[in-house]
C-alpha positions in Angstrom: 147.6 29.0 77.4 150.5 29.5 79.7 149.1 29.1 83.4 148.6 32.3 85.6 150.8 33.2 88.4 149.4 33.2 92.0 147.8 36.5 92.7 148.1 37.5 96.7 146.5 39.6 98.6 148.2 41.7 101.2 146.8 43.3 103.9 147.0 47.2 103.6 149.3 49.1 106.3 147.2 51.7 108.0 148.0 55.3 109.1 145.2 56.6 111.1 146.7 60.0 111.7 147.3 60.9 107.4 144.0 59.2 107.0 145.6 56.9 104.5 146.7 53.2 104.0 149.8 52.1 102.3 152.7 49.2 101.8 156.3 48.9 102.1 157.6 47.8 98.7 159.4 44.7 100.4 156.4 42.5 100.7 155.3 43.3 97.6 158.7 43.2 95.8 159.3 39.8 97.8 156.2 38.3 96.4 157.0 39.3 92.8 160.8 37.7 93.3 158.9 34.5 94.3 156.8 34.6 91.4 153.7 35.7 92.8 151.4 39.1 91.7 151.0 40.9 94.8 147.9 43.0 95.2 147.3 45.3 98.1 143.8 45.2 99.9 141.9 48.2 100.8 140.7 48.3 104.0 137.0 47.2 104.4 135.3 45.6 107.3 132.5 44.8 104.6 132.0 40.7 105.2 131.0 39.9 101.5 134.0 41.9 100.1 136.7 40.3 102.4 134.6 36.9 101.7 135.1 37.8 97.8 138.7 38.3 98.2 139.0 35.5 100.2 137.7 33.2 97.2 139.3 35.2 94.6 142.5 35.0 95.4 145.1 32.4 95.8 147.0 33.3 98.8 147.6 36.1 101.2 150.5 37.7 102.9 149.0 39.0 106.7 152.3 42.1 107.0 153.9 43.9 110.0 152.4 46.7 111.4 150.8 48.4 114.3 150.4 46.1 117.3 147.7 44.0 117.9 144.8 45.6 120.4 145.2 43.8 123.5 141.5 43.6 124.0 142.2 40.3 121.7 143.4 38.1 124.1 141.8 39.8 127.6 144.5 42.0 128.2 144.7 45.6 129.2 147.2 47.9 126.6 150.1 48.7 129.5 150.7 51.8 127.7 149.0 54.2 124.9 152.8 54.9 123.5 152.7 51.6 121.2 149.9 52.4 118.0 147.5 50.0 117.5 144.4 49.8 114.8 141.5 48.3 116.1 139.6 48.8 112.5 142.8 46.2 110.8 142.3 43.9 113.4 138.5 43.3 113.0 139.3 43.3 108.7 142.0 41.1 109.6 140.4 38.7 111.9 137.5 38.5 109.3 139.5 37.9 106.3 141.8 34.9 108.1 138.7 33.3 109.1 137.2 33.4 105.5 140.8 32.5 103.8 140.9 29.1 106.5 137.8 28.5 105.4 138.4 29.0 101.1 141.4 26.9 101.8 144.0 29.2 100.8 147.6 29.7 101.7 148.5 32.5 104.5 152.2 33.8 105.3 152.5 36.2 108.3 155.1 38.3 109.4 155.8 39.6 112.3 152.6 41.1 113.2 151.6 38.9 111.1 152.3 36.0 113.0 151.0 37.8 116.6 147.6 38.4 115.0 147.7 34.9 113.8 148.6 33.4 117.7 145.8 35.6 118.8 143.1 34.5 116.4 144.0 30.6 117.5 143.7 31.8 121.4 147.2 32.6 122.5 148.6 35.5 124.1 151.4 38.3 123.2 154.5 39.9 125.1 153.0 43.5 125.2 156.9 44.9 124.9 159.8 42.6 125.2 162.4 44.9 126.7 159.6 45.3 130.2 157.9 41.6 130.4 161.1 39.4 128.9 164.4 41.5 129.0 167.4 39.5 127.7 170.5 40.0 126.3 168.8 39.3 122.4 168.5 42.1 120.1 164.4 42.2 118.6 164.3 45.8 118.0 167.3 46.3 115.8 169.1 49.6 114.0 169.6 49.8 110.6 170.6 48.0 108.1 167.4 46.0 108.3 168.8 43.1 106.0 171.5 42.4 108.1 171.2 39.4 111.1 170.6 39.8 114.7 170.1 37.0 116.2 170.1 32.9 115.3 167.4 31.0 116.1 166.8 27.4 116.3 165.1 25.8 113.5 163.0 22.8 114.9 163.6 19.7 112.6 160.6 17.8 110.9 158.8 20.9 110.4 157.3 23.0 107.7 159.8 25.9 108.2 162.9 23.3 108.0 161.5 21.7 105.1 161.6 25.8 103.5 165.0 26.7 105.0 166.7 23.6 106.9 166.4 22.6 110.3 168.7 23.9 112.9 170.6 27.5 113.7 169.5 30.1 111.6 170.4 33.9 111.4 167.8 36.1 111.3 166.9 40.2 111.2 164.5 41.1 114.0 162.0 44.4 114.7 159.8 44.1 116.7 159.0 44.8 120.3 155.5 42.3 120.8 155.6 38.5 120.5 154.3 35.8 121.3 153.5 34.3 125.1 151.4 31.9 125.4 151.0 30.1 121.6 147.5 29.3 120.8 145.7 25.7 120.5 146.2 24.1 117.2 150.0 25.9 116.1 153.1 24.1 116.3 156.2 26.5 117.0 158.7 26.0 114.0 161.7 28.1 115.5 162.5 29.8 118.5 165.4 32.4 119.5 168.0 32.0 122.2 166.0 33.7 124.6 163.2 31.2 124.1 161.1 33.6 122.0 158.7 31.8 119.8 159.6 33.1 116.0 157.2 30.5 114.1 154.4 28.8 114.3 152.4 26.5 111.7 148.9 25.1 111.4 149.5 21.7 109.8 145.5 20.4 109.9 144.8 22.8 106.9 145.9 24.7 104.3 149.6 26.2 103.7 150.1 28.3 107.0 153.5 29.4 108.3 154.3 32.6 110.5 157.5 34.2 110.9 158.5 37.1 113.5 161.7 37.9 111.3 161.2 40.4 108.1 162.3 38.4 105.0 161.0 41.5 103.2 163.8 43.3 104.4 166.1 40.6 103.4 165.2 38.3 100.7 167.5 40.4 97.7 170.3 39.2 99.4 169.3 36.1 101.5 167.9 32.9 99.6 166.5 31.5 102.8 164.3 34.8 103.2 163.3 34.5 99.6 162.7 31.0 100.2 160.1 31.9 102.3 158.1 34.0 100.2 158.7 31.4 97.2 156.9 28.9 99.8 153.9 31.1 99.6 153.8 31.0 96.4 154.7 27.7 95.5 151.8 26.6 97.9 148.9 28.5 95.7 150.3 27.1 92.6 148.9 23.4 93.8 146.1 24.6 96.3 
């Protein structure tokens, strides 16, 4: 019998005006390219359901979205312009805990990754352009699959062992990131303006965050496709 292939979960995208929850075909069509079965999750704060999907499945994809409440790491939101979803954060927050605990492979993306440095104790850039303005393009126009900055690919590390160490270019949207990184990541890249874009738990299970969007990119980049395949290829031997 010819062995499944990887199911994982993805966090639903939540609109809170519409009453809805939904998914931008890129993380799904990403994981299918990398020869995964993605699956969307409803939302649920229900512990035993997210503790069931943490054991049923064999990876999960945490995907951009709204930012992450501030109340997480003891701030105070500077302004109510930028959407947040406090119901996702406490599913999400739940769910990582019981996937680190099940063992299983996580990828985040840019939100992703800031919920990820807040669940380990760091901190976020509330907006870039007011608390670290540069010269460095994060919030970039369309076409989303084309570079906007490099960044610097740290050598002996889980992302260079995915896409190579050194400079690499990447697409960038995103107006949050992270400050201070929290106890137990390593940071695998970081931009030219010294903005962390990936960080790594390497005491567990397959765990790498990304600020970039290879979901935007990975039809005509290998290295973003790489990174989904890396997913992937992690639940085939967890």
């Amino acid at each position: 019998m010819q062995q499944p292939k990887p199911v994982i979960g993805i966090l639903p995208l939540i609109d809170i005006g519409k009453k809805s929850y939904w998914m931008l075909p890129g993380y799904m069509d990403g994981v299918l390219a990398a020869g995964g079965i993605p699956v969307m999750l409803p939302y649920t704060e229900d512990a035993a359901v997210l503790k069931y999907f943490a054991e049923a499945y064999d990876g999960f994809l945490f995907p951009g979205g709204q930012d992450v409440t501030p109340d997480y790491y003891g701030e105070k939101r500077q302004t109510d312009q930028d959407e947040v979803c406090t119901p996702l954060d406490r599913m999400s927050l739940t769910l990582f805990k019981e996937v680190r605990k099940a063992g299983k492979p996580v990828l985040g993306i840019c939100r992703g990754l800031q919920l990820i440095n807040v669940i380990y104790g760091g901190t976020l850039y509330q907006d870039l352009p007011t608390d670290h303005p540069t010269g460095v393009d994060h919030h970039q126009a369309p076409p989303y699959d084309a570079p906007a900055h490099r960044v610097s690919v740290a050598p002996d590390t889980l992302l260079a062992h995915i896409v190579g160490a050194g400079e690499l270019a990447v697409n960038s949207l995103h107006h949050q990131a992270v400050k201070d990184v929290g106890g137990g990541l390593t940071v695998q890249a970081v931009s030219e303006d010294g903005i962390v874009e990936s960080v790594s738990d390497p005491s567990g299970a397959f765990l790498l965050a990304v600020q970039w969007h290879p979901e935007c990119a990975f039809k005509s980049d290998p290295k973003s496709l790489a990174v989904f395949k890396a997913l992937v290829d992690a639940c085939a031997v967890a």
